[in-house]
N, CA, C and O of each residue as an XYZ file, in Angstrom:
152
protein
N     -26.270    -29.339    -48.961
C     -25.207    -28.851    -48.066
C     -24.875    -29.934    -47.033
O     -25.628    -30.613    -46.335
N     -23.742    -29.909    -47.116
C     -23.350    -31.310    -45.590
C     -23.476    -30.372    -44.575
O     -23.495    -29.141    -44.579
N     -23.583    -31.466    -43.445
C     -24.294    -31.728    -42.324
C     -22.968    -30.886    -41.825
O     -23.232    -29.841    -41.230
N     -21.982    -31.116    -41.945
C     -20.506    -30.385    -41.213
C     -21.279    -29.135    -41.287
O     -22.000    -28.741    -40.371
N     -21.041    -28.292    -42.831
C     -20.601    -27.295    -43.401
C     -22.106    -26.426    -42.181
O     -21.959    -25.468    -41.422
N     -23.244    -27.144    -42.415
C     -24.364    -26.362    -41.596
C     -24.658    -26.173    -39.898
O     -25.314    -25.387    -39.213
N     -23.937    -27.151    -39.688
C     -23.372    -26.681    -38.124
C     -22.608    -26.568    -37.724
O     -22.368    -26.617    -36.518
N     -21.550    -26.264    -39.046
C     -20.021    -24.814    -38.523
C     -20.648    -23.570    -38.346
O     -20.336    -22.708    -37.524
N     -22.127    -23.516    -39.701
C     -22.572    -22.399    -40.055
C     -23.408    -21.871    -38.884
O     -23.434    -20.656    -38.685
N     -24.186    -22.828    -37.990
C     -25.409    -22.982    -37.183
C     -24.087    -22.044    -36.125
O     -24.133    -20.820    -36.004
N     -23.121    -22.816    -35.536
C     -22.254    -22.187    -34.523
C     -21.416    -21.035    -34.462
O     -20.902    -20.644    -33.414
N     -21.212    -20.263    -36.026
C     -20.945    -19.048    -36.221
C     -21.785    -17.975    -35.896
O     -21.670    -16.952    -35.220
N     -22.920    -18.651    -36.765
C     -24.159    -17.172    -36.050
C     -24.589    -17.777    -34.153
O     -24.866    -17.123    -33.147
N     -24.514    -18.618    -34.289
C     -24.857    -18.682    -32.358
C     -23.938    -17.944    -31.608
O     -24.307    -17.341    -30.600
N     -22.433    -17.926    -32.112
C     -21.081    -17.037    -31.559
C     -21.625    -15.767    -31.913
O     -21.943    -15.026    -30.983
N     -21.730    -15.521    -32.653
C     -21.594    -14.086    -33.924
C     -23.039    -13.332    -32.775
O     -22.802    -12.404    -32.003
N     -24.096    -13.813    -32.878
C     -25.077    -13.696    -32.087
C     -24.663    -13.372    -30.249
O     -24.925    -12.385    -29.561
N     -23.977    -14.580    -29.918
C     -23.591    -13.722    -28.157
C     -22.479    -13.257    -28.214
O     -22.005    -13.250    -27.078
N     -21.613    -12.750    -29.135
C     -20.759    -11.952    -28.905
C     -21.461    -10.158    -29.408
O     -20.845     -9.099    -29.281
N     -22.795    -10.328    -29.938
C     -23.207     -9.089    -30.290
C     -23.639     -8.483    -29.013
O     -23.509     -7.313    -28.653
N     -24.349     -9.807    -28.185
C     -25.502     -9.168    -27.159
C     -24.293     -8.919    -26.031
O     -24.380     -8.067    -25.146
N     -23.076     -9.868    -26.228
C     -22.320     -8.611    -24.800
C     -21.949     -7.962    -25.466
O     -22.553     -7.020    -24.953
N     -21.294     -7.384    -26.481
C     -20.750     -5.809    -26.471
C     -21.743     -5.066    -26.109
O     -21.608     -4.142    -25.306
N     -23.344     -5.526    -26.900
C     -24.682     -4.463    -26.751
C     -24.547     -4.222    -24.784
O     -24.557     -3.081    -24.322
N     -24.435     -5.425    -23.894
C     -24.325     -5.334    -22.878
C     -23.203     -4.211    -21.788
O     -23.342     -3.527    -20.773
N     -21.974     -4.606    -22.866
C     -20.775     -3.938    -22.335
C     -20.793     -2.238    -22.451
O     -20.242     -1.568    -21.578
N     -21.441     -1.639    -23.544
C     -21.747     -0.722    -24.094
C     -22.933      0.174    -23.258
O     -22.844      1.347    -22.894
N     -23.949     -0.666    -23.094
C     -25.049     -0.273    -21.347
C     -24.709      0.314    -20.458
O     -25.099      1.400    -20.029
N     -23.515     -0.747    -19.911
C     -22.949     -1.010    -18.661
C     -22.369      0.672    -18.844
O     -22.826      1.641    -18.236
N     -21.272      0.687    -19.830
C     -20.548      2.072    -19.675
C     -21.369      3.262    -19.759
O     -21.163      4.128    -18.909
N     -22.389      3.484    -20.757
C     -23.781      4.017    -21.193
C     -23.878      4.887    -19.598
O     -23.545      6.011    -19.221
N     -24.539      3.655    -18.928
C     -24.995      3.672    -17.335
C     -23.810      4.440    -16.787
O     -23.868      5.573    -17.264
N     -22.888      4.326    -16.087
C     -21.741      4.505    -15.352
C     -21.722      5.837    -15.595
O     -21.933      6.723    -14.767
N     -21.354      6.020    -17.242
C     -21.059      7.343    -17.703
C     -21.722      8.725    -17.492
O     -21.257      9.865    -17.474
N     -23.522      8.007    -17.273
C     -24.309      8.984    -17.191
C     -24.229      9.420    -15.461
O     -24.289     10.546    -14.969
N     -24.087      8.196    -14.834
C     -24.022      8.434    -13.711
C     -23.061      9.147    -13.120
O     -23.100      9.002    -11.898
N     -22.151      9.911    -13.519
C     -21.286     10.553    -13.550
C     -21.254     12.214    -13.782
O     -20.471     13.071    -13.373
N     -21.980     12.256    -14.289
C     -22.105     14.154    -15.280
C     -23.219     14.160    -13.977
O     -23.912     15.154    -13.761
């Protein structure tokens, strides 16, 4: 595998990866708020 093709690949899952942990974050945040509410 070239060296490109594996650190397009390396920087998809590093994106793919912190775009999971903020929604997981964003999703908390409202989680929290929401409960704090009722």
């Amino acid at each position: 595998m070239p060296v490109e093709v594996k650190d397009a690949l390396t920087l998809m899952v590093d994106f793919g990866m912190f775009i999971i942990g903020l929604l997981t974050l964003i999703v908390g945040i409202i989680a929290l708020t929401q409960s704090k509410k009722k």
